[in-house]
N, C-alpha and C positions, 0 to 999 in steps of 0.2 A: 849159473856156474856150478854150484852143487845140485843132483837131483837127488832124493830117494822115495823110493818105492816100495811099498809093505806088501805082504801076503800073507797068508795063511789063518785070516781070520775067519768067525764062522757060529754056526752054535752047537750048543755042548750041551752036555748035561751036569747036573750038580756034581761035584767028585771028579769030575772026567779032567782031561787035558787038551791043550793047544800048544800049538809052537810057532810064534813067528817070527818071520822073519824082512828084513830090510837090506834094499842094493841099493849100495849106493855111488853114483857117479859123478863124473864131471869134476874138477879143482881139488881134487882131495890132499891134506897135506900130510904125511905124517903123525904131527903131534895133533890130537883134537878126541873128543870125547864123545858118545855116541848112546844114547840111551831111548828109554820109551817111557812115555808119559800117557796117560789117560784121562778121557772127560764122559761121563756120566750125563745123561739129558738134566738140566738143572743144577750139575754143579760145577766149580771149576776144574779145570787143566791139573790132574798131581801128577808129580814124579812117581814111578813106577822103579826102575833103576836106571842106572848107569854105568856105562864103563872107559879109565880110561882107556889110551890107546898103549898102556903097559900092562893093561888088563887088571888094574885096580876096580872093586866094582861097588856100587853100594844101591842099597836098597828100602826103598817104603819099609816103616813097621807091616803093616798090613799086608804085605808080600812075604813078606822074610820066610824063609826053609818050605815056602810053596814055586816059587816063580824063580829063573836060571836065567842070568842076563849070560850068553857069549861073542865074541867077535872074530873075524876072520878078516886078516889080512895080508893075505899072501895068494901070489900070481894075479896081480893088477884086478882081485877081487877087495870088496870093502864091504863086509855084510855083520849084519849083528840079528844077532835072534834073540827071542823071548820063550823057554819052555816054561810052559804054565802050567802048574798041576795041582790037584785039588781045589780047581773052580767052584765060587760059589755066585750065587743072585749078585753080589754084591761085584766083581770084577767085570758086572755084563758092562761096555763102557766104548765108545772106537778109539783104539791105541794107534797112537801116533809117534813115528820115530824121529829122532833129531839127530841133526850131529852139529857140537858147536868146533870152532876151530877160527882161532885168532877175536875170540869174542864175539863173533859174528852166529845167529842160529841160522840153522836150514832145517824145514819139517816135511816129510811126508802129507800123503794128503790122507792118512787113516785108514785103518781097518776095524770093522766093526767084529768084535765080539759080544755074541749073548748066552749068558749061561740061566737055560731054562728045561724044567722038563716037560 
């Protein structure tokens, strides 16, 4: 019912940036919430940020005044991006996008980022 699908992941180097991004299709309603999360080989799934669909946004400590959650949703598009800046070792992780709506999740299937030199 819902899809979405990531890009723009890839590898980087320490300092540098990424931007990605997320479409998403299929049953979309309006009110719902849309964010990115990441998992690290050996650790869990964390929130990364989020935003709603009034474009309230919120964010990881560990991201904060490095990483830009936005959304777009106008002309039957539904997309959210991650600009990422200031990558370190530590954000190398595949980011995965969500969007909940009616309590229900739908994920993407991941993009990997590595931040290596």
């Amino acid at each position: 019912q819902v899809q979405l699908v990531e890009s723009g992941g890839g590898l980087v180097q320490p300092g540098g940036s990424l931007r990605l991004s997320c479409a998403a299709s299929g049953s979309i309603f309006r009110i719902n919430t849309m964010g990115w999360l990441r998992q690290a080989p050996g650790k869990q799934r964390e929130l990364v940020a989020t935003i709603t669909n009034d474009g309230s946004t919120n964010y990881a400590d560990s991201v904060k005044g490095r990483f830009a959650i936005s959304r777009e949703n106008e002309n039957a598009k539904n997309m959210v991006y991650l600009q990422m800046n200031s990558l370190n070792a530590e954000d190398s992780a595949v980011y995965y996008c969500k969007l909940n709506q009616f309590g229900v999740d739908y994920w993407g299937q991941g993009t990997q980022v590595t931040v290596s030199s």
